[in-house]
Each structure stands twice: as structure tokens, then as C-alpha cells.
Backbone as CSV, one residue per row, in Angstrom:
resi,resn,N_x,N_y,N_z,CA_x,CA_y,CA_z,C_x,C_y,C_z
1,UNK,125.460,59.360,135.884,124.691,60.456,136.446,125.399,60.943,137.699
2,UNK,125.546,62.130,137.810,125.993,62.866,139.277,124.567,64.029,139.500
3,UNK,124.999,63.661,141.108,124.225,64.572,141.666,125.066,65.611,142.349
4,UNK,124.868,66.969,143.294,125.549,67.748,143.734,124.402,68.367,144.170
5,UNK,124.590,68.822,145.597,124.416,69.806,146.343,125.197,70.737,147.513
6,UNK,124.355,71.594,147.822,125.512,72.328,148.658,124.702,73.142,149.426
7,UNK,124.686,73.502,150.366,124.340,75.227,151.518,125.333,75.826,151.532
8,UNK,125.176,77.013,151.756,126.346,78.226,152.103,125.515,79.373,152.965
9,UNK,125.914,79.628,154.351,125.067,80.593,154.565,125.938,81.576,154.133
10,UNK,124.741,82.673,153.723,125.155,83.730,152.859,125.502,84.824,153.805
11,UNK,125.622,86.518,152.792,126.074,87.019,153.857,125.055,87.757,154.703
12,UNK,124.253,88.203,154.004,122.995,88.605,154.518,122.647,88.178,156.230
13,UNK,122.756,86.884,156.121,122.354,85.817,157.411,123.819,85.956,157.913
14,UNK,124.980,86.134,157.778,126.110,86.355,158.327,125.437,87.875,159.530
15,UNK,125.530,88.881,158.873,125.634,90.019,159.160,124.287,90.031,160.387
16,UNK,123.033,89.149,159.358,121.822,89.098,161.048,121.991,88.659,161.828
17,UNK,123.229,87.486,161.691,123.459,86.524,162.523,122.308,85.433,162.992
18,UNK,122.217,85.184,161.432,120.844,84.486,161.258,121.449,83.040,160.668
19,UNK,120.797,81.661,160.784,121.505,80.466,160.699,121.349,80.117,158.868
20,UNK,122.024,79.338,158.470,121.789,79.047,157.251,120.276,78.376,157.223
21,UNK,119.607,78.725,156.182,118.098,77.985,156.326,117.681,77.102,155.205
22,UNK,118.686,76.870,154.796,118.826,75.675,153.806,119.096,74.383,154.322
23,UNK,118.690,73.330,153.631,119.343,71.678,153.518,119.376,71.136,152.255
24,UNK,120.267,69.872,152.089,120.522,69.474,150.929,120.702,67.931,151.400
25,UNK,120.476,66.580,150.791,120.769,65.505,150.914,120.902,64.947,149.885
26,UNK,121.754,64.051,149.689,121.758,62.967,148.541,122.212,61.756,148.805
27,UNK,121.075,60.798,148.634,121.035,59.301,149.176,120.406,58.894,148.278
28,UNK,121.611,57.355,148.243,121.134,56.400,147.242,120.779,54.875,148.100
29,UNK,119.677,54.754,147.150,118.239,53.538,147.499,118.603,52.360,146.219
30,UNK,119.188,50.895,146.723,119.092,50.316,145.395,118.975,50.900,144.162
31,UNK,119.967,51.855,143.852,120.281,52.195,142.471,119.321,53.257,142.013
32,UNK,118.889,54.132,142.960,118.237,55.014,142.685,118.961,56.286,143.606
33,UNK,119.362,57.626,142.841,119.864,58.693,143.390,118.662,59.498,144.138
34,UNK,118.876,59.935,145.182,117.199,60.700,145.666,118.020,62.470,145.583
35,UNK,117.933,63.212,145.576,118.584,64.176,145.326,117.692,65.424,146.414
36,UNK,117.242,65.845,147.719,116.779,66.631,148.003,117.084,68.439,148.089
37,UNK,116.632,69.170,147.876,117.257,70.355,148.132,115.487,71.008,149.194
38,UNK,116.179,71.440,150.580,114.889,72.961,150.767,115.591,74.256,151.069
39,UNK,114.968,74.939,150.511,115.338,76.474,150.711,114.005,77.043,151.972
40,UNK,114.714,77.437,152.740,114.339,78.119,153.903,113.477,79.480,153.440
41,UNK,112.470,79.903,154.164,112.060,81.688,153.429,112.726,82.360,154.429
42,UNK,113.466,82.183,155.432,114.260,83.113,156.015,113.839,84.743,156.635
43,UNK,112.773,84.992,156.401,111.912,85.743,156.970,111.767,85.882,158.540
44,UNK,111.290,86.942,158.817,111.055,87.296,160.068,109.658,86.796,160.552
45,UNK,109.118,86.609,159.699,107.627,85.774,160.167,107.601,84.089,160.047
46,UNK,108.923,83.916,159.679,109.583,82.310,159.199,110.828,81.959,160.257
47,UNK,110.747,82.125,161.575,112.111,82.624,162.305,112.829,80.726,162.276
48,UNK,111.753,79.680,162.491,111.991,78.099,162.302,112.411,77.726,160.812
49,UNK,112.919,78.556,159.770,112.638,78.352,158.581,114.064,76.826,158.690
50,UNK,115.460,77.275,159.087,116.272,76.383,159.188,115.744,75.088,159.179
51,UNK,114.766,74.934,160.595,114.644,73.728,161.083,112.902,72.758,160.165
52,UNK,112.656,73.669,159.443,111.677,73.375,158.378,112.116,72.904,157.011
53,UNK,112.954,73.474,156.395,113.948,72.682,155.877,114.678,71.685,155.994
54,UNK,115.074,71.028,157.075,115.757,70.096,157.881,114.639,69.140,157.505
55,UNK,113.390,69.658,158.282,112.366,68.682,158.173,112.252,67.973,156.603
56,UNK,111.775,69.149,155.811,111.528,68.781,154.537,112.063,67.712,153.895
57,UNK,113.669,68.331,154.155,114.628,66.949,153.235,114.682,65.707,154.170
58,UNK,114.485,65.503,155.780,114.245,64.194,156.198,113.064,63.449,155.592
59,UNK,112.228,63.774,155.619,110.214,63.421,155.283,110.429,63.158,153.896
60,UNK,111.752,63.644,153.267,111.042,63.360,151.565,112.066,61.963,151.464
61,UNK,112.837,61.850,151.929,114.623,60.781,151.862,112.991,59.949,152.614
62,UNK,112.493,59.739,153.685,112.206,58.683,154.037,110.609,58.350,153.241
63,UNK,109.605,58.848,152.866,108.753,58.893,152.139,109.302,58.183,150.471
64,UNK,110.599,58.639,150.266,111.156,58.097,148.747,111.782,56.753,148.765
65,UNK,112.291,56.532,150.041,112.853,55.201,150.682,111.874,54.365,150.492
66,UNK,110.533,54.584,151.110,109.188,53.140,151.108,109.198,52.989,149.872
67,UNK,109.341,54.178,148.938,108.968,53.532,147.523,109.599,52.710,146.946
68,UNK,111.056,53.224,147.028,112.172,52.797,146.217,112.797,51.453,146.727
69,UNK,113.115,51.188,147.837,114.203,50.241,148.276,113.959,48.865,148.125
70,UNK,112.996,48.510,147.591,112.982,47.165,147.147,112.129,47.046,145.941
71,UNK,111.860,48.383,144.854,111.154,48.312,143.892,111.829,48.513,142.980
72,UNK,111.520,47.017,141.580,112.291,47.553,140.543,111.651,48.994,139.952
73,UNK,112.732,48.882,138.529,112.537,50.454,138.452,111.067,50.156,138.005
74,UNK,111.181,49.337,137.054,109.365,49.706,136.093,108.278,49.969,137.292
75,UNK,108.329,49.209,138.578,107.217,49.326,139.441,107.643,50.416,140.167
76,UNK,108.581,51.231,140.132,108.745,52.418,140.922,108.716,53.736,140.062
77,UNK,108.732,53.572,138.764,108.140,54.458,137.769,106.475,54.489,137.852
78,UNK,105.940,53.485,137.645,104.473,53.486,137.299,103.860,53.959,139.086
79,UNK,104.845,53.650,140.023,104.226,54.258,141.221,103.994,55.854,141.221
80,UNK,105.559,56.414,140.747,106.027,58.043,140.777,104.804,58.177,139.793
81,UNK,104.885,57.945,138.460,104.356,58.553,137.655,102.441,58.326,137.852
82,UNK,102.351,57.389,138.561,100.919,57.218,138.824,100.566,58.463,139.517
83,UNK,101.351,58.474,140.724,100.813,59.324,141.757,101.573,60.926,141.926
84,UNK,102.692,60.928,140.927,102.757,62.603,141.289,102.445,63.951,140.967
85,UNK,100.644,63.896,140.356,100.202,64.929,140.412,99.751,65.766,141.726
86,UNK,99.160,65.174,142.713,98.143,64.528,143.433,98.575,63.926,145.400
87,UNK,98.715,62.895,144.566,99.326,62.141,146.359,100.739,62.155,146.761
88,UNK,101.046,62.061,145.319,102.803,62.404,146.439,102.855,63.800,146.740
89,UNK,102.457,64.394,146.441,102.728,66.021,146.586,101.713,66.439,148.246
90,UNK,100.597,65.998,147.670,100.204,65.596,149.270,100.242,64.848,150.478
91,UNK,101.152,63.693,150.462,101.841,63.177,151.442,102.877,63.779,152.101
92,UNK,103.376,64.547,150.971,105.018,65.152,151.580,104.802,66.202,152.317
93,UNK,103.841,66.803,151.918,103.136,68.084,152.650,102.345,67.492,154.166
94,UNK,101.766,66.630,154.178,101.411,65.954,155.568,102.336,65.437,155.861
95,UNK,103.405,64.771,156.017,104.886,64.549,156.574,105.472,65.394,157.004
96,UNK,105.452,66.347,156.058,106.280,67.777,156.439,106.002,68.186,157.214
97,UNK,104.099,68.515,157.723,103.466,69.083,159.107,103.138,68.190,159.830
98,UNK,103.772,67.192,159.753,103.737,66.613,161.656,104.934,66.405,161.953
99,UNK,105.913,66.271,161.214,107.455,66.560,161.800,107.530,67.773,162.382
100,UNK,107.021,68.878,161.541,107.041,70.230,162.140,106.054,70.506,163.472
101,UNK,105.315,70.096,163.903,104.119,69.428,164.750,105.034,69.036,165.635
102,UNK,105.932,67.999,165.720,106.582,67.242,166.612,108.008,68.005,166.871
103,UNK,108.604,68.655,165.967,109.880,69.532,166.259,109.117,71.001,167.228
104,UNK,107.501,71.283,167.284,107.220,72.056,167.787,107.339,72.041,169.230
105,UNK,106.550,70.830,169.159,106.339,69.804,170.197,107.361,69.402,171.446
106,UNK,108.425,68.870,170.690,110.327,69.209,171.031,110.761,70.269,172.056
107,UNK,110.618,71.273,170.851,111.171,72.491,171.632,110.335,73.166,172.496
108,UNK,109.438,72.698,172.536,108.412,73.604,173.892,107.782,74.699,173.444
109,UNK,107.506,74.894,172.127,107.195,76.558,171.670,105.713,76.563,172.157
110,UNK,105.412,77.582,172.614,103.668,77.510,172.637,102.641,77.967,171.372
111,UNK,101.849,77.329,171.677,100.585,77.023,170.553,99.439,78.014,171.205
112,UNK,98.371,78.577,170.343,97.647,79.314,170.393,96.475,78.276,170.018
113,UNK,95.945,77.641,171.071,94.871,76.349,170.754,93.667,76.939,169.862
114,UNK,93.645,78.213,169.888,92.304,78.879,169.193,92.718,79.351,167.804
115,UNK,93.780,79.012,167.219,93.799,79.419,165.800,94.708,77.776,165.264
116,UNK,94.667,77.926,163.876,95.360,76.912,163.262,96.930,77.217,163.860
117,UNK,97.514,75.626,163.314,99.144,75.450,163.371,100.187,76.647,162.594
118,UNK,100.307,77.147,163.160,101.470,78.092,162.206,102.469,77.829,161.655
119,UNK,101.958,76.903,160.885,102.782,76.206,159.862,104.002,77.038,158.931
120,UNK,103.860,78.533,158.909,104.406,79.493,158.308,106.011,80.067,158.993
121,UNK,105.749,79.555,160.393,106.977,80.094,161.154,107.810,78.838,160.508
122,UNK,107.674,77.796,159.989,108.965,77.254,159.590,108.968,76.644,157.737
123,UNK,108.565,77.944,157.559,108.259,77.957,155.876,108.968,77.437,155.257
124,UNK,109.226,76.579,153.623,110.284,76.240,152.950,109.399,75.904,151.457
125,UNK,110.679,76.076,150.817,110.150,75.150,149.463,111.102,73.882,149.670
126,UNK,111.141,72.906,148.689,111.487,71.982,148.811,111.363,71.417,147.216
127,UNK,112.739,70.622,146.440,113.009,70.247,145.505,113.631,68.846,145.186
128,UNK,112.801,67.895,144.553,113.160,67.054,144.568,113.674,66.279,143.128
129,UNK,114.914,65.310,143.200,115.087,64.574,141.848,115.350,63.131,142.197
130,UNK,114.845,62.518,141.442,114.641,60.735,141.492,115.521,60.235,140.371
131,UNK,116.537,59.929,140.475,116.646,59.150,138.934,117.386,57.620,139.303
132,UNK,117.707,57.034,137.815,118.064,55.892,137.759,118.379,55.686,135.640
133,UNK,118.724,54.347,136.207,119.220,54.217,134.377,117.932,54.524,133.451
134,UNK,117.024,54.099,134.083,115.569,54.623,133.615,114.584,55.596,133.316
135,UNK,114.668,56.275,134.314,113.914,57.549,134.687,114.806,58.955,134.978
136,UNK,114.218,59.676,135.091,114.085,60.701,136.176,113.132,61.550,136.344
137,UNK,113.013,61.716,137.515,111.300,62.283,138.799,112.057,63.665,139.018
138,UNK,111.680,64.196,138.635,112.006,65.868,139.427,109.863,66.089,140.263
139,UNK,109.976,66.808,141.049,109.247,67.769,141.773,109.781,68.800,142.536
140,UNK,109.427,69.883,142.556,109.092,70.893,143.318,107.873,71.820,143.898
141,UNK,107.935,71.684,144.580,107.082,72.430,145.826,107.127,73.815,146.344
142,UNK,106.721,74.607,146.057,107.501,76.093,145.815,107.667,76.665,144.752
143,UNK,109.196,78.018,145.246,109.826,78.372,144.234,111.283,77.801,143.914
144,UNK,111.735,77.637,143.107,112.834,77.635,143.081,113.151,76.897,141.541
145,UNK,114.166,76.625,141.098,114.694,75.848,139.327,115.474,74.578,140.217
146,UNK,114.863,73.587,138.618,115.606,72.596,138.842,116.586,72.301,137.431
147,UNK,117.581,72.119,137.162,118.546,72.153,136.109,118.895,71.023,136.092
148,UNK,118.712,70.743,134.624,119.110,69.364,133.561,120.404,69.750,132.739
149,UNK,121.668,69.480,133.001,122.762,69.724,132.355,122.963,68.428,131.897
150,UNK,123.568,68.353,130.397,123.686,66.949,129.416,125.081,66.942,129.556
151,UNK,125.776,66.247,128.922,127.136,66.237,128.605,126.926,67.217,126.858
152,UNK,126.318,67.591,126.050,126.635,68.632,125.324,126.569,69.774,125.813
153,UNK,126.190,69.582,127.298,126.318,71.412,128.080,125.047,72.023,127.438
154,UNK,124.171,71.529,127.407,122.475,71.721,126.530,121.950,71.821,128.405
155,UNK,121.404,73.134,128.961,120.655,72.729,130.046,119.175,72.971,130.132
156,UNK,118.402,72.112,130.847,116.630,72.221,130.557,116.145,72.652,131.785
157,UNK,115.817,74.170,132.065,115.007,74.348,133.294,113.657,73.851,133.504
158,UNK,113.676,73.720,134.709,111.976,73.206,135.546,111.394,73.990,136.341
């Protein structure tokens, strides 16, 4: 199995002189590939989108770590597959907003105590793949495709 990722800021964000607002990680856990990708919304009402992304793929590498790093596969299948309608999807999303909470926090931005967190200024989707000789866990959160290429060059979108 290979994994691959990549950012490129494009040109669009060249020309605004706007930062790439993507991340990508790939870390392996006792024999398990974690594969993260977030795409930034890059928007003008998303100006933190970079650093929301950043977040994303840290919170999911360490959230996939508790599971994985000392679980065989069968007990780290029946965990994924127990819980990812539901709680993993909602953990990662509460991880995601208190990192973003605390990167707020960081940089000194001010808060408007009379309305909710504006969770939107550092918008992202976020894509994830789990595998091993056993499995593989895809999720995504958002928009975006996740691609299954075989060695017959047969590929399965998600």
C-alpha cells in the first residue's frame, strides 16, 4: 500500500498573496498508514482557513494515534467500525474546535463574548484514510473525493 499527499499553493492565492490553505500528513502507527488531507475554504469570511487546516490534520494524527498504537488490527477495526458513524466524526469536530479555541487564544484575536465562536473564520474540510493489511477506514468531513486506485488501474470514488 502507498500513500501520497501533497499542497501546492495555487495561483489564485499566488496573485492574492494569500497563503496555501491546505495540509497533508502521513504517519505511520504500528503498521497502520493514517493518511490526512484538509482543504482550507480560503474565503474571505475564512481569512484563518490555513491555520484550520493545520489544526484539522494535527487533532485527527493524534485522536487516530490513541486508537491505533497499541491496538491489534481486529480491536482497532471493531473500534473504527463501531464508532464511525457517530463519535468519531464527533470527536474530531470537538478537537478541531478547541485547538481552534486555543490557536485563537494564541494569537490574541478578539472574541465577541455575546455571540457564538466563529468557528467559520478558520473553515476546512478534512479527509481521512486508515489502512493496514486488514482494513481500510476512509472518512470525510466536508467536500472533497477520496480515490481507491488498484494495481488494475480500476479507481473507486468516495
Amino acid at each position: 500500500m502507498r500513500a501520497v499527499a501533497r499542497s501546492v499553493r495555487g495561483a489564485t492565492h499566488l496573485k492574492n498573496e494569500k497563503p496555501c490553505q491546505d495540509a497533508s500528513e502521513v504517519r505511520l502507527y504500528n503498521g497502520y498508514t493514517v493518511s490526512a488531507v484538509a482543504d482550507g475554504h480560503g474565503s474571505d469570511s475564512c481569512p484563518f482557513s490555513d491555520e484550520g487546516s493545520k489544526a484539522a490534520v494535527t487533532v485527527l494524527h493524534q485522536f487516530f494515534s490513541n486508537i491505533l498504537i497499541n491496538a491489534k488490527h481486529s480491536d482497532a477495526y471493531l473500534t473504527i467500525d463501531t464508532n464511525k458513524e457517530i463519535w468519531i466524526p464527533k470527536q474530531l469536530e470537538n478537537l478541531w474546535k478547541q485547538r481552534v479555541r486555543e490557536i485563537h487564544k494564541e494569537k490574541q484575536r478578539e472574541l465577541d463574548e455575546g455571540l457564538p465562536f466563529p468557528y467559520t473564520l478558520y473553515g476546512t474540510t478534512i479527509l481521512v484514510v486508515v489502512q493496514c493489511e486488514s482494513f481500510i477506514f476512509s472518512l470525510q468531513l466536508g467536500d472533497g473525493d477520496i480515490v481507491f486506485i488498484y494495481d488494475d488501474h480500476i479507481a473507486e470514488w468516495f
